[in-house]
N, C-alpha and C positions, 0 to 999 in steps of 0.2 A: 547558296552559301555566300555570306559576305567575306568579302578580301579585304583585309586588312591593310594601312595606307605602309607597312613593311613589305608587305606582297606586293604592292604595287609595283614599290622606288623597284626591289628586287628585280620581279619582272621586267620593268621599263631598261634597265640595264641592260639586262643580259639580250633584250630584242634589240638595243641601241649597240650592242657589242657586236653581233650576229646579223647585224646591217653594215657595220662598220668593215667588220670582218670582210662581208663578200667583196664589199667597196675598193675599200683600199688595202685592204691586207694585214696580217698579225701587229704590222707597227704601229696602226691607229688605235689598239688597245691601251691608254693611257688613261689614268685615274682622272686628270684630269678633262679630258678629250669626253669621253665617258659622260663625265658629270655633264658637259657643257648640251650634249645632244638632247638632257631629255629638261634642262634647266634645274640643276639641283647641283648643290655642291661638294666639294671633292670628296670633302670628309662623309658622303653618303655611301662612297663606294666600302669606305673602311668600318662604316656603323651597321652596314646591313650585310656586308660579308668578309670581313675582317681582312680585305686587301685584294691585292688583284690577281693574284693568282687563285685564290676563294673564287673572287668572280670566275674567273675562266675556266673553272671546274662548274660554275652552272652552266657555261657557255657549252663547254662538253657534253655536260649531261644533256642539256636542251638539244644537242645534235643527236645523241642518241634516241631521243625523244621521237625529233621529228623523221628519224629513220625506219624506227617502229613504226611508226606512221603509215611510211611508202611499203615497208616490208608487208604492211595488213592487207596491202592492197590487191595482194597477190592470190590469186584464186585458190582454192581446194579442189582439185581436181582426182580420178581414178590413174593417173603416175603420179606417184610421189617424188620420181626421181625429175623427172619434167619441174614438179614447184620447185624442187631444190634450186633447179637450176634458174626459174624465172626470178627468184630471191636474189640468185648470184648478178645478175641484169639490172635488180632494181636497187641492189648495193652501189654496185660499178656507175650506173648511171645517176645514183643521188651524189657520187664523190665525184665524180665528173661534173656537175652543177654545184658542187661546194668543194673545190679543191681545198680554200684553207681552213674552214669549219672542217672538214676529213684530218686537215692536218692536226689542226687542235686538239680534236676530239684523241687521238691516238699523239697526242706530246711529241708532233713531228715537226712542230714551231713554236711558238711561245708556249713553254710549261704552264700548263696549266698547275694548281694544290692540288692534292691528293685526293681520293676520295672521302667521303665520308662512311668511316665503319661500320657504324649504326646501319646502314641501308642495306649491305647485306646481298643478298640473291634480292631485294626489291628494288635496286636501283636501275637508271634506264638502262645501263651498259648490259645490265644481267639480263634485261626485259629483253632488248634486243637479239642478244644472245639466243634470249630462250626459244622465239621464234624458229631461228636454225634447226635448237634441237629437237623443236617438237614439229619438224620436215622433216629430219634426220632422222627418228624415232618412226615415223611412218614407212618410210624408206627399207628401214630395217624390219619392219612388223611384215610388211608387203614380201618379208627374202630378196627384194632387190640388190642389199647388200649384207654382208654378215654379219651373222649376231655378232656384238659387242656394245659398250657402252656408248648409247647416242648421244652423250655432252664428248666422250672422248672424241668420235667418229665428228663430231660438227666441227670440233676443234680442229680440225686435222684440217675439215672444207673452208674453214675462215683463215685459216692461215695461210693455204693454198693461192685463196680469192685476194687475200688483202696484201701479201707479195704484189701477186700482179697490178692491182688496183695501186697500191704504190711506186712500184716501178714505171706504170705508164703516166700516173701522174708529174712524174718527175722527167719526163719526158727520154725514158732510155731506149723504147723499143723503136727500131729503126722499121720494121715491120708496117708494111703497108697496108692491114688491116689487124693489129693483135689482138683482137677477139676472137678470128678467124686462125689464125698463125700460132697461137700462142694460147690464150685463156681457154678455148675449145679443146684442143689438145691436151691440154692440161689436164683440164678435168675429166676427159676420157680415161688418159691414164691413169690420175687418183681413181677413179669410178671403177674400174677394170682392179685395181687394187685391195679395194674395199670389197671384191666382190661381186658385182655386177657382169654380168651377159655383154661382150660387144656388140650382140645385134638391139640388145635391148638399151643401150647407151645412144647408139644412132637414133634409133625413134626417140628416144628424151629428148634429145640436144635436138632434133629436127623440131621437136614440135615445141619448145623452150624457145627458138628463135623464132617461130611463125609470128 
């Protein structure tokens, strides 16, 4: 498929923004900053995405993008409650290697525009999403936890995960291991909640940490 020289500038951005980002942080996100990294001028960031917060909405999605990514990488195994939890590891650890891409991506720092409508359940946020609940959905098929709605029940684990994953980002838990102290615990209890066996939580979480 050939890319067209709008896909190009487009792309070149948003990889120039999501280097910038790691770099030095949400402040280097300027139109003009932008323009200068890939040699095109200001007025490109406004003709191919109507401003910079348009941009940092693909910078978002491009996060979620490349999160779906790590999340695919996560084996299919006989526990389902085990992948849930290795997804929760490979979350924590992708926001740990992109603190403020994490922060963007969730409007914890420079706002990002809004989404775009049109995309629907096909855009990345939903794609990664989807991921969750098609662990989630196994999880519940297995009786591991109870019948109910697997987008409701994922929701309930992402929100769980991304408290925490924000809080240690932000550096609150005084905790000398909160994976260990905190995130594990955690989820034992949501897991016990949802339904799950205590004995059958232990062997998850033992063999999600191996």
């Amino acid at each position: 498929m050939v890319v067209g020289k709008g896909e190009q500038v487009r792309a070149r951005l948003i990889e120039a923004a999501v280097r910038l980002l790691a770099d030095e942080g949400p402040q280097s996100l300027q139109a003009r900053r932008l323009a200068r990294e890939i040699g095109t001028s200001t007025m490109a960031v406004y003709h191919y995405f109507g401003g910079v917060p348009q941009l940092l909405r693909g910078v978002a999605d491009d996060g979620f993008r490349r999160l779906t990514g790590r999340l695919d990488t996560v084996a299919t195994t006989e526990d389902p409650v085990a992948d849930l939890l290795r997804q929760a590891r490979v979350y924590r650890g992708f926001a740990r290697e992109n603190p403020h891409l994490h922060d963007l991506m969730f409007g914890l720092s420079t706002p990002a525009g809004p989404p775009d409508p049109a995309e629907g359940e096909t855009g990345w946020p939903a794609v990664a999403f989807g991921r969750l609940v098609a662990a989630t959905e196994r999880a519940i098929t297995a009786e591991r936890l109870d019948r109910a709605e697997a987008g409701d029940v994922a929701a309930q684990l992402w929100s769980a995960l991304h408290g925490f994953v924000t809080l240690e980002l932000a550096g609150r838990f005084a905790h000398a291991d909160p994976l260990a102290e905190v995130l594990v615990p955690l989820t034992a209890n949501l897991l016990r909640g949802l339904g799950d066996a205590p004995d059958e939580i232990r062997a998850s979480i033992a063999s999600a940490l191996r």
